[in-house]
C-alpha positions as CSV (number, residue, x, y, z in Angstrom):
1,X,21.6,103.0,-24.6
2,X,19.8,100.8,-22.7
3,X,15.8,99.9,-22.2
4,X,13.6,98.7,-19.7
5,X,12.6,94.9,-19.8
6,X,8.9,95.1,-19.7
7,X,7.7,91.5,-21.1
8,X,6.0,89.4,-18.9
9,X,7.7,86.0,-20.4
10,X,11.1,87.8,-20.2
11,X,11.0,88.7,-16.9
12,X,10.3,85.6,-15.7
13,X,13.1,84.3,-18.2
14,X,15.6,86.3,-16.5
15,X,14.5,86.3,-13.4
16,X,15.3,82.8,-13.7
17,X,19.0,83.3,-14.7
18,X,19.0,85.8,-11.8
19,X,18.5,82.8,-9.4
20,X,20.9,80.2,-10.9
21,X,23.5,83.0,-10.8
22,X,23.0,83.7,-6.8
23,X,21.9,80.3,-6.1
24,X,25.1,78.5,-7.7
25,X,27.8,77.0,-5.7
26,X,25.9,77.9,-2.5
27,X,26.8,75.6,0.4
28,X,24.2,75.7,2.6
29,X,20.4,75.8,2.4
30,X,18.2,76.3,5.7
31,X,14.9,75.8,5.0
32,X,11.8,78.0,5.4
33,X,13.1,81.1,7.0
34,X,10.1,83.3,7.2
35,X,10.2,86.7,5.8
36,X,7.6,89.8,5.7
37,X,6.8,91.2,2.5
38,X,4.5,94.2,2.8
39,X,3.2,92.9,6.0
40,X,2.3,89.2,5.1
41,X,4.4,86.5,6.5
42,X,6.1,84.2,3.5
43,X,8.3,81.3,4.3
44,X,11.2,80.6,1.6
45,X,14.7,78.9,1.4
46,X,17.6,81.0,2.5
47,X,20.8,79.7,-0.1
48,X,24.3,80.4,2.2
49,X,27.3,81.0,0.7
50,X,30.2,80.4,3.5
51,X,33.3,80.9,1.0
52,X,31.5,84.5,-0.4
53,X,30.1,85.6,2.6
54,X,26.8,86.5,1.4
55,X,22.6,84.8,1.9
56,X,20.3,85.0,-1.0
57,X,16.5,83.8,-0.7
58,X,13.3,84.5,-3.2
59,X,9.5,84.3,-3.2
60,X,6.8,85.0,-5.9
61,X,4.2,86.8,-4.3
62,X,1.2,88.8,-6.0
63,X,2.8,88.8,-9.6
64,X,6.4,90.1,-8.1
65,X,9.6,88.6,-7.7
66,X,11.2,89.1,-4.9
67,X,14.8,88.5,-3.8
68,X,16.4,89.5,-0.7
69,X,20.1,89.6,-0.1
70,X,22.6,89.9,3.3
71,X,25.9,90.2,3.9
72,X,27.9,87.5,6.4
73,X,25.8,84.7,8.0
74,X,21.8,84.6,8.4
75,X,20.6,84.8,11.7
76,X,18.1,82.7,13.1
77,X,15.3,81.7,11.2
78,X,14.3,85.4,10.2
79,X,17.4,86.6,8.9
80,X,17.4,90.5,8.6
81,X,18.2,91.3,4.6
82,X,20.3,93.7,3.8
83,X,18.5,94.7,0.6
84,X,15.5,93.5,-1.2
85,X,15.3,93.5,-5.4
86,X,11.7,93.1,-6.4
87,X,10.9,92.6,-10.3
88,X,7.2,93.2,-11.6
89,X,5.9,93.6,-15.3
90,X,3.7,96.7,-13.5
91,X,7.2,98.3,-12.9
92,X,6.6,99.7,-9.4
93,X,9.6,98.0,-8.0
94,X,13.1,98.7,-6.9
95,X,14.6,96.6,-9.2
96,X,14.5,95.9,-13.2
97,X,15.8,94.5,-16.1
98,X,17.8,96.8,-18.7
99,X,19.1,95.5,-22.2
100,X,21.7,96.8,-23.8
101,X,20.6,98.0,-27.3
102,X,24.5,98.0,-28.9
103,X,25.4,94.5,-27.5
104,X,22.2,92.9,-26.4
105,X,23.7,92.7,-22.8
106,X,21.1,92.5,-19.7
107,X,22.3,94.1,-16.9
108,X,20.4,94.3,-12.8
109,X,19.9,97.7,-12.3
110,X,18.5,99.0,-8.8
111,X,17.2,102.4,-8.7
112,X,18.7,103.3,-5.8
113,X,15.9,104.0,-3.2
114,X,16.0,102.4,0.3
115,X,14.6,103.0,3.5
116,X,15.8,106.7,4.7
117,X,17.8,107.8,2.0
118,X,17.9,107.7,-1.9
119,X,20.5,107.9,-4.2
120,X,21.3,107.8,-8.5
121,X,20.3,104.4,-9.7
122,X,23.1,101.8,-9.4
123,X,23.4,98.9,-12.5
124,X,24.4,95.7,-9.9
125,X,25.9,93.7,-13.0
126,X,25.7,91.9,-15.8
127,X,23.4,88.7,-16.0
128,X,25.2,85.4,-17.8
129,X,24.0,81.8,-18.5
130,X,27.4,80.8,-18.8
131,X,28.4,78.8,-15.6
132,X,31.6,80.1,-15.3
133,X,30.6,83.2,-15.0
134,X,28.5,83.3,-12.3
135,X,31.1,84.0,-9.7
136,X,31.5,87.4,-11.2
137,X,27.9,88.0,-10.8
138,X,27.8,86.9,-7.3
139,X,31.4,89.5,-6.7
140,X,28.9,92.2,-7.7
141,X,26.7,91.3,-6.0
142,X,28.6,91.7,-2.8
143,X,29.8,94.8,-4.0
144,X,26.8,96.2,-4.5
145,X,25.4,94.7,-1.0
146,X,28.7,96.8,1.2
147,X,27.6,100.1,-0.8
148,X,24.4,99.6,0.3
149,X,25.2,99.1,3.9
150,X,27.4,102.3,4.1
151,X,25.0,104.3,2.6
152,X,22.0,103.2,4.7
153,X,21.3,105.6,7.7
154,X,22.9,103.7,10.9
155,X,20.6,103.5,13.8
156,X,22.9,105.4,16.6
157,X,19.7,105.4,19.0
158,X,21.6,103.3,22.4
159,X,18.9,100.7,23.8
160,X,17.5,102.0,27.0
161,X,19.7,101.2,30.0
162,X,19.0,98.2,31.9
163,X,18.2,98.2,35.7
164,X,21.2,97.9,37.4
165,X,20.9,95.7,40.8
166,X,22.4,97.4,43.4
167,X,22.9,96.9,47.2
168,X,19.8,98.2,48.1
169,X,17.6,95.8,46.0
170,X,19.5,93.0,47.0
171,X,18.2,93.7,50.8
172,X,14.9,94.4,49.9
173,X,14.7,91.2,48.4
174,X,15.9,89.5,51.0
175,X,13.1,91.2,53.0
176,X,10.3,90.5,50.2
177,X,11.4,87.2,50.5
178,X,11.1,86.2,53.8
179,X,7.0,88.1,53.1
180,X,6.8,85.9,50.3
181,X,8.3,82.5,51.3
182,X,7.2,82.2,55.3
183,X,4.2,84.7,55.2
184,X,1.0,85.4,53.5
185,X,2.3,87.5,50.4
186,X,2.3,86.1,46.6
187,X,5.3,86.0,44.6
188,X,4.0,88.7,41.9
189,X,3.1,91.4,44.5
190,X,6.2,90.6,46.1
191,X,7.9,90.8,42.6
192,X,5.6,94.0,42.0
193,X,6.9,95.5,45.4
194,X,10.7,94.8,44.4
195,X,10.2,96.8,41.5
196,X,8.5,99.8,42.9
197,X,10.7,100.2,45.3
198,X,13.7,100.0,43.2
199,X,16.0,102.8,42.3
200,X,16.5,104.4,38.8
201,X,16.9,102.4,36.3
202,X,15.0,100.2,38.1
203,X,15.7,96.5,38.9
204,X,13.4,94.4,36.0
205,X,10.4,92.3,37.3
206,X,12.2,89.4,36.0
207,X,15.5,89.6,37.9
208,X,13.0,90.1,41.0
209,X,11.4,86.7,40.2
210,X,14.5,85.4,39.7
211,X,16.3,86.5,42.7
212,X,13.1,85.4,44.9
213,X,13.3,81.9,43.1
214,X,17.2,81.4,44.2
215,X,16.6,82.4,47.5
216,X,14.0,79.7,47.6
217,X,16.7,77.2,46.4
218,X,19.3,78.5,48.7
219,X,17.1,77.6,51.5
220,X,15.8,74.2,50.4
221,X,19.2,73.3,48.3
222,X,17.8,73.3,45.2
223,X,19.3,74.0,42.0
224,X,19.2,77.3,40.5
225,X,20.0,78.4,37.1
226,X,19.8,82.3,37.4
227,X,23.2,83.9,37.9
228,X,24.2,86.6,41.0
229,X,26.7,89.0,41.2
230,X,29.4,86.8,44.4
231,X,28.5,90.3,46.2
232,X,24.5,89.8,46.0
233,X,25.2,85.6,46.5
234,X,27.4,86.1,49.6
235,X,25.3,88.3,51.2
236,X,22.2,86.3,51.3
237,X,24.4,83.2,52.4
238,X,25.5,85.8,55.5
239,X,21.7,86.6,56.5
240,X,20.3,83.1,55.8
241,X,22.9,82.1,58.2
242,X,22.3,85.1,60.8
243,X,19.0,84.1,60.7
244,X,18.4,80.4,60.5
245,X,21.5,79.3,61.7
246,X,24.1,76.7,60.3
247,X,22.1,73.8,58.5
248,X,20.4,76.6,56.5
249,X,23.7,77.8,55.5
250,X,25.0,74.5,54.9
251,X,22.2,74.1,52.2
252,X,22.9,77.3,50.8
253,X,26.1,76.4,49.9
254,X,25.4,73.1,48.4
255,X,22.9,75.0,46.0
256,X,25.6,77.1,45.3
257,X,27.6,74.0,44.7
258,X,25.0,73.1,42.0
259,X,24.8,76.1,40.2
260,X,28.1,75.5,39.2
261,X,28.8,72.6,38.5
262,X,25.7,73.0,36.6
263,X,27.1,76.1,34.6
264,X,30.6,74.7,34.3
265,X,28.9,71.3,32.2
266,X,26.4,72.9,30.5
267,X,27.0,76.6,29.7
268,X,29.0,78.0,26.3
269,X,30.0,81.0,27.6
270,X,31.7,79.7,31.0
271,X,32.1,83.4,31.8
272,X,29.1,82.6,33.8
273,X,30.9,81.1,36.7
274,X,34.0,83.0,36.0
275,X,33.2,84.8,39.6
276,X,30.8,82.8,41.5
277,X,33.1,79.5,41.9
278,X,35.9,81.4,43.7
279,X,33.3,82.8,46.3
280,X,32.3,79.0,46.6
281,X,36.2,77.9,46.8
282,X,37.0,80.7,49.5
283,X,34.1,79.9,51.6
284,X,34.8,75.6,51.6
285,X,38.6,76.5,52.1
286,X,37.8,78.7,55.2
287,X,39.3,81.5,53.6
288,X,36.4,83.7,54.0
289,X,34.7,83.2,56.8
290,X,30.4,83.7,56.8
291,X,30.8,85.1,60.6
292,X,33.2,88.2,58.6
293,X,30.4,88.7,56.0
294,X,27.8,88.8,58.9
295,X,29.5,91.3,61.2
296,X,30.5,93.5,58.6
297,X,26.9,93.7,57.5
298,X,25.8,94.5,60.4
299,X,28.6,97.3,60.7
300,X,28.2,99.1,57.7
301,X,25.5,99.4,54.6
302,X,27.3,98.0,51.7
303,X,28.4,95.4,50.2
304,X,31.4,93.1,51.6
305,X,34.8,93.7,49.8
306,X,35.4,90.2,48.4
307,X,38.7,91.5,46.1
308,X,40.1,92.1,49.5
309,X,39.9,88.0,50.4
310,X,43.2,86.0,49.4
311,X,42.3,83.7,46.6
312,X,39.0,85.5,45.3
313,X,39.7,86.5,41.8
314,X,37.4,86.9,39.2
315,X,39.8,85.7,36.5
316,X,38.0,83.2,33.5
317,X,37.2,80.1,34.6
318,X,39.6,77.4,33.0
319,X,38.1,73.1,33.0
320,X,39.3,71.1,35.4
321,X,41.7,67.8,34.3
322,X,38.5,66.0,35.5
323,X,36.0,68.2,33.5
324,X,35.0,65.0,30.9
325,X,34.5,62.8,33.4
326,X,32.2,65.0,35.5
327,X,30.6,66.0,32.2
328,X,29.9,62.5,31.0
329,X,28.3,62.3,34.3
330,X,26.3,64.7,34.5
331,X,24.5,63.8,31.1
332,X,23.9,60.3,32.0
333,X,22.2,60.8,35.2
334,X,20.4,63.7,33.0
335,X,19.4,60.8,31.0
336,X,17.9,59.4,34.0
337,X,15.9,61.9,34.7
338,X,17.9,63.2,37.4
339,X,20.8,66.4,37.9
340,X,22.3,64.1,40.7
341,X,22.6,60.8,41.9
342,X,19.2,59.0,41.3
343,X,18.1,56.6,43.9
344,X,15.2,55.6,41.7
345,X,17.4,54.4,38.8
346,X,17.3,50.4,39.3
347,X,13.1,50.3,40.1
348,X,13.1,52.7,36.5
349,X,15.3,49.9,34.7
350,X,13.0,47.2,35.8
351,X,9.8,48.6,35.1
352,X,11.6,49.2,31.1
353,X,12.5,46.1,31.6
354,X,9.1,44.3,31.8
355,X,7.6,46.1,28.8
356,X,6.6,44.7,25.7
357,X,8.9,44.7,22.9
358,X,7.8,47.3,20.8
359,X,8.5,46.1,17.2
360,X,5.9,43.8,17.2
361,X,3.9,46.8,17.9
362,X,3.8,48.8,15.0
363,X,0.9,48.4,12.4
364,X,1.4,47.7,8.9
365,X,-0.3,50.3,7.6
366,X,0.0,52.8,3.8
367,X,0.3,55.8,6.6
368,X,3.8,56.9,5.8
369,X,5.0,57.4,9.7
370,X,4.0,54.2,10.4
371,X,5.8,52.7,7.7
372,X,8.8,54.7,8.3
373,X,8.5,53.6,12.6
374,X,8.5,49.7,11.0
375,X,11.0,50.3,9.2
376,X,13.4,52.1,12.1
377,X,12.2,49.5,14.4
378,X,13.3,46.9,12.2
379,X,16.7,48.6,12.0
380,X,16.8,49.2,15.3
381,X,16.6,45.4,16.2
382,X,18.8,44.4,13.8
383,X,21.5,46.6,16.3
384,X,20.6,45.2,19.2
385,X,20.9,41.6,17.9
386,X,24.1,42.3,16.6
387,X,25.6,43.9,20.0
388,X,23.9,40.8,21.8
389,X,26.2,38.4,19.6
390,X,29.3,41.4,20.0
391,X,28.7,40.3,23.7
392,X,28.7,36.7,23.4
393,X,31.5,36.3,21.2
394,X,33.5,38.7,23.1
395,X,33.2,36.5,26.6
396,X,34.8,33.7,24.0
397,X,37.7,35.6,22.9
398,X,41.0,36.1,24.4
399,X,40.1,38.6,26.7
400,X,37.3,36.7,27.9
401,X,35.4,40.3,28.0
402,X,32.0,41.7,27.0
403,X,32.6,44.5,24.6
404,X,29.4,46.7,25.7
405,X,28.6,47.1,29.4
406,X,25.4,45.4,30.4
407,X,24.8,48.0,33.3
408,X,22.5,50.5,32.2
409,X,22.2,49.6,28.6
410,X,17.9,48.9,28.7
411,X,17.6,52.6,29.5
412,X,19.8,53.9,26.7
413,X,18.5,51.7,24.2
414,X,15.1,53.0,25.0
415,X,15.9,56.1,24.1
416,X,17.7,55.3,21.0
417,X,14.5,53.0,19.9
418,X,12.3,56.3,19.6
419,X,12.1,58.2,16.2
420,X,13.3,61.6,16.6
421,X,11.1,64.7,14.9
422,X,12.3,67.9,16.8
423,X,15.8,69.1,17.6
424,X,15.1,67.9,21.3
425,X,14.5,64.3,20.3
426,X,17.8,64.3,18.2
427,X,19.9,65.5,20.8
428,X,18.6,62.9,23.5
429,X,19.2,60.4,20.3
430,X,22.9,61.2,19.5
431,X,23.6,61.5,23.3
432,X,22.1,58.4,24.2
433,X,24.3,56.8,21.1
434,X,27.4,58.5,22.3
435,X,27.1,56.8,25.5
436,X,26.8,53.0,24.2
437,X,29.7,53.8,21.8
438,X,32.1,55.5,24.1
439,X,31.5,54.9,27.8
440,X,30.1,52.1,27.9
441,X,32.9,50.4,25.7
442,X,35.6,51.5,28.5
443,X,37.6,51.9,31.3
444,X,39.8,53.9,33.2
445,X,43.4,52.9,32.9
446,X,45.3,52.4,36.1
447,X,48.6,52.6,34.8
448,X,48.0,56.4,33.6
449,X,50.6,59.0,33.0
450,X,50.5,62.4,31.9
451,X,51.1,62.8,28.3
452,X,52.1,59.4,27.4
453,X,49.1,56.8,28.0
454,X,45.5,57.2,27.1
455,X,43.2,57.8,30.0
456,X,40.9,55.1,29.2
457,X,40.8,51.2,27.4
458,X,38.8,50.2,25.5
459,X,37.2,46.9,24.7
460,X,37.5,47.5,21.3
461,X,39.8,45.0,18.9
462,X,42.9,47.5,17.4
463,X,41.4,46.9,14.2
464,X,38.7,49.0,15.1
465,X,40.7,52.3,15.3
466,X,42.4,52.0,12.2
467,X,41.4,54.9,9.7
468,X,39.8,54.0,6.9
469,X,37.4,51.3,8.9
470,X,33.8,51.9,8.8
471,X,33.6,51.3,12.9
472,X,36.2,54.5,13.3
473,X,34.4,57.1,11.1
474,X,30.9,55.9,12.8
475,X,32.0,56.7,15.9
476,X,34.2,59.8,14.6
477,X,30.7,61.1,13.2
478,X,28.5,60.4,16.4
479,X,31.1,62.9,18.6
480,X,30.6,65.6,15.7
481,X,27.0,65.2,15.9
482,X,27.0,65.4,19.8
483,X,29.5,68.3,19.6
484,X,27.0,70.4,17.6
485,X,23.5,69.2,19.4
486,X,25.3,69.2,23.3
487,X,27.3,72.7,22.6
488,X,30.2,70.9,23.9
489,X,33.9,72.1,23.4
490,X,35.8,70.1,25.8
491,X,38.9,68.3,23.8
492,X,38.6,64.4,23.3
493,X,41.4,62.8,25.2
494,X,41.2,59.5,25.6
495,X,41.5,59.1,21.9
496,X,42.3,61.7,19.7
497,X,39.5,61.9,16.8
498,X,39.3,63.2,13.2
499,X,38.5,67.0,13.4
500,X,38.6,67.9,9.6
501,X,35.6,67.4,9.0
502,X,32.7,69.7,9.8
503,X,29.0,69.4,10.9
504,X,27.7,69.9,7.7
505,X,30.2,67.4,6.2
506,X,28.9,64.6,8.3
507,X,25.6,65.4,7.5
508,X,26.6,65.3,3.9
509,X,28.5,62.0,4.3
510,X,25.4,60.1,6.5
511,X,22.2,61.2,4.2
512,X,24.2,62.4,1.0
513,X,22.2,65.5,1.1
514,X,23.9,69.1,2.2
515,X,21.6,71.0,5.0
516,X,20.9,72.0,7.8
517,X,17.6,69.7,9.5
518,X,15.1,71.7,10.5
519,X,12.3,69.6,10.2
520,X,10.9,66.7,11.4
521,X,11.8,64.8,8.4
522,X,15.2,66.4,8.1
523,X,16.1,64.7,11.5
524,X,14.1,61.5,10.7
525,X,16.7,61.4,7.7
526,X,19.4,62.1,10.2
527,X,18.5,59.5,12.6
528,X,18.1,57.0,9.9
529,X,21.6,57.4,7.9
530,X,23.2,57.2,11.5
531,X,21.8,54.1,12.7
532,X,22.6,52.2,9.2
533,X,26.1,53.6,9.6
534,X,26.5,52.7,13.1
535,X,24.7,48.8,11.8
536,X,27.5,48.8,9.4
537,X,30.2,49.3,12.0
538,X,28.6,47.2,14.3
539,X,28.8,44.2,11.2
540,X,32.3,45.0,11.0
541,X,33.1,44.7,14.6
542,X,31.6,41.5,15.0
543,X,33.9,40.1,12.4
544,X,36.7,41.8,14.4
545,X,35.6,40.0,17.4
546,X,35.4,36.5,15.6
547,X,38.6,37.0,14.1
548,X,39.9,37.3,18.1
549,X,38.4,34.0,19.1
């Protein structure tokens, strides 16, 4: 027979247990997910378990403990629970202790009323202070968790159709545009004017925007980020060139141009471009010829057949040999401040230039941040003296070379010099990094052949590569970090790095901590661990270099 738990001091007692049980050999902790508990907002740790495939998190709130519980991986930073188990000495919750009177056992029992639909209570398991036994708790747990999801009501109620864009909105935006962008008329009654006019389900105000905005760009060659159906893109490229003649078209296409190489170095999901690169292909190759697309519109009310053009196919788009390079590219002149060739580069590098050094700037103060900015600062500038001499005692070795490229470097520096608080700042950091450690430490081999040479030297001693050096995990740790803040999957082949280890196991191995950083002193933490690491390769390579004189 068993009875109700109804001590105050036991409750909290095995409420207790109840945690070390879910919380043990959790992997991953992301902090201060916010939750809603009977409509106020409470922030608490969400504990991850990747090998059991279930999230546990817990609050005390009013005189109740609450726990809520999912299945697979939390989303976001308010992860959707599964099922909440709430104890309280009032007994008004969902969940309980019950002892067993014959063996003195306590057990989790539920009573087995969710939102929509009630059922007998359920006893979740039994609770243990023995260690080993905790990964029995958390299996019934999980059980309990999958009965609960296919016994809660599923929501079968389909989201409400999105507008569709068809042929006629795209020519009535063309119209509104040419109101908008040469006449009298604002953007949001033009907007306002797309919509009304649209057909049912109607085209969304913000796709009108949108499409308004890239005609803009088409006609100024500007980049746009908002992706077209080819059949809308093509035929505002055949009436800007009715209408305005050649050089407009030829501007249309280079922001076409844009847009994809834009999508192709920056997007995940490259399905993006999958169908708007062959309509640019076809049209540069003089396959598909503008003056077609033209006479056909003005022939018939549709839009052009572009499955009927030789070499239009709207197959997935697959990288280029020549993807890293253009990539590597694109983020430094990013870094710049520019998405192409920036003119104003040099002036921006002298004007950095002629600025004070900042670690004589920083105050000595009992303000932690400014202690912590000293302290950076000072590591900061024990890096750069140490690639200064890396320099010098390169031109002295054999090779007679400087290991770190001199072009360019006062710019990346300054942006590894500042302390990083958000996500942002971290991601310009590692970036930044990556680039003084890998392209500004090579060259493209001439001699290169498929499959057999590497596609770039480096200045680098062979020492450096070998595996157990501290210069080859740095580096091995800066492209994991990159790879996870950049969302880049492109393959590393000019020299093949270790791929065992995962985001989480860098961030482990760098602050000796296991999370994900969230805040600003998560990635302050981050940034810190890196830089000593990278000071610590950068000790080791100047020995290397020595050792070559």
């Amino acid at each position: 027979m068993y009875i109700t738990i109804e001590n105050e001091q036991e409750i909290r007692k095995f409420q207790k247990i109840f945690e070390e049980n879910l919380i043990y050999d959790t992997e991953i902790i992301i902090r201060n997910c916010d939750f809603s508990i009977d409509k106020e907002k409470v922030k608490a740790d969400v504990y991850w378990s990747l090998k059991n495939g279930f999230w546990y998190a817990t609050a005390v709130l009013n005189g109740r403990y609450w726990n809520a519980l999912g299945l697979g991986k939390p989303v976001g930073k308010r992860p959707k629970e599964e099922c909440q188990i709430c104890f309280s000495i009032k007994g008004n919750t969902a969940g309980s202790f019950i002892k067993d009177e014959s063996t003195g056992k306590v057990n989790v029992k539920h009573s087995g009323k969710f939102r929509g639909v009630k059922i007998e209570p359920i006893i979740v398991g039994e609770l243990t202070s023995n260690k080993n036994n905790y990964f029995y708790f958390q299996r019934k747990i999980i059980e309990f968790l999958e009965k609960v999801k296919s016994i809660k009501p599923k929501n079968d109620n389909k989201k409400p159709k999105r507008g569709i864009i068809d042929f006629n909105d795209v020519k009535n935006t063309y119209y509104i545009w040419k109101e908008v962008y040469f006449n009298d008329m604002k953007k949001i009654d033009g907007v306002k004017e797309i919509y009304n006019h649209s057909t049912n389900p109607k085209m969304s105000k913000g796709s009108a925007s949108d499409y308004l905005y890239d005609l803009e760009c088409f006609y100024e060659n500007k980049l746009y980020c908002r992706t077209q159906k080819p059949e809308d893109t093509v035929y505002f490229l055949s009436q800007l060139y009715k209408e305005y003649g050649d050089k407009i078209y030829q501007n249309a296409l280079s922001a076409l141009e844009k847009h994809v190489f834009y999508y192709k170095n920056r997007s995940k999901n490259i399905a993006n471009t999958s169908s708007v690169e062959p309509l640019l292909n076809v049209l540069k190759e003089g396959k598909l010829k503008i003056t077609e697309v033209c006479q056909h519109h003005d022939n018939l009310d549709g839009y052009f057949p572009l499955d009927n053009i030789k070499g239009f196919s709207k197959t997935e788009y697959k990288r280029p040999p020549s993807f890293k390079k253009e990539r590597l590219q694109f983020e430094t002149n990013n870094l710049q401040g520019s998405l192409t060739n920036n003119k104003q580069t040099k002036a921006t590098l002298i004007k950095k230039s002629q600025k004070p050094d900042k670690s004589t700037s920083f105050p000595t103060s009992s303000n932690p941040n400014d202690l912590y900015s000293l302290e950076y600062s000072e590591l900061f500038q024990q890096i750069k003296k140490l690639i200064t001499k890396i320099n010098e005692h390169g031109k002295k070795g054999k090779r007679k070379i400087s290991i770190f490229k001199e072009t360019g470097m006062l710019g990346l520096l300054d942006d590894i010099e500042k302390l990083c608080i958000t996500r942002e700042s971290f991601k310009s950091f590692i970036s930044s990094l990556y680039i003084l450690y890998r392209e500004k430490t090579r060259c493209k081999n001439n001699n290169y052949r498929a499959n057999s040479d590497h596609y770039y030297i480096y200045s680098f001693p062979d020492k450096f590569w070998e595996k157990d050096r501290i210069t080859k995990c740095s580096m091995d740790n800066i492209i994991i970090l990159r790879t996870e803040y950049l969302h880049s999957d492109e393959e590393d082949t000019d020299r093949k790095t270790e791929k065992k280890k995962s985001f989480i196991d860098v961030v482990e191995e760098i602050t000796g901590k296991r999370y994900i950083p969230e805040s600003a002193e998560d990635f302050r933490e981050l940034q810190a661990g890196v830089m000593n690491q990278f000071r610590d390769a950068m000790e080791e390579l100047l020995n290397m270099v020595k050792d070559d004189l």
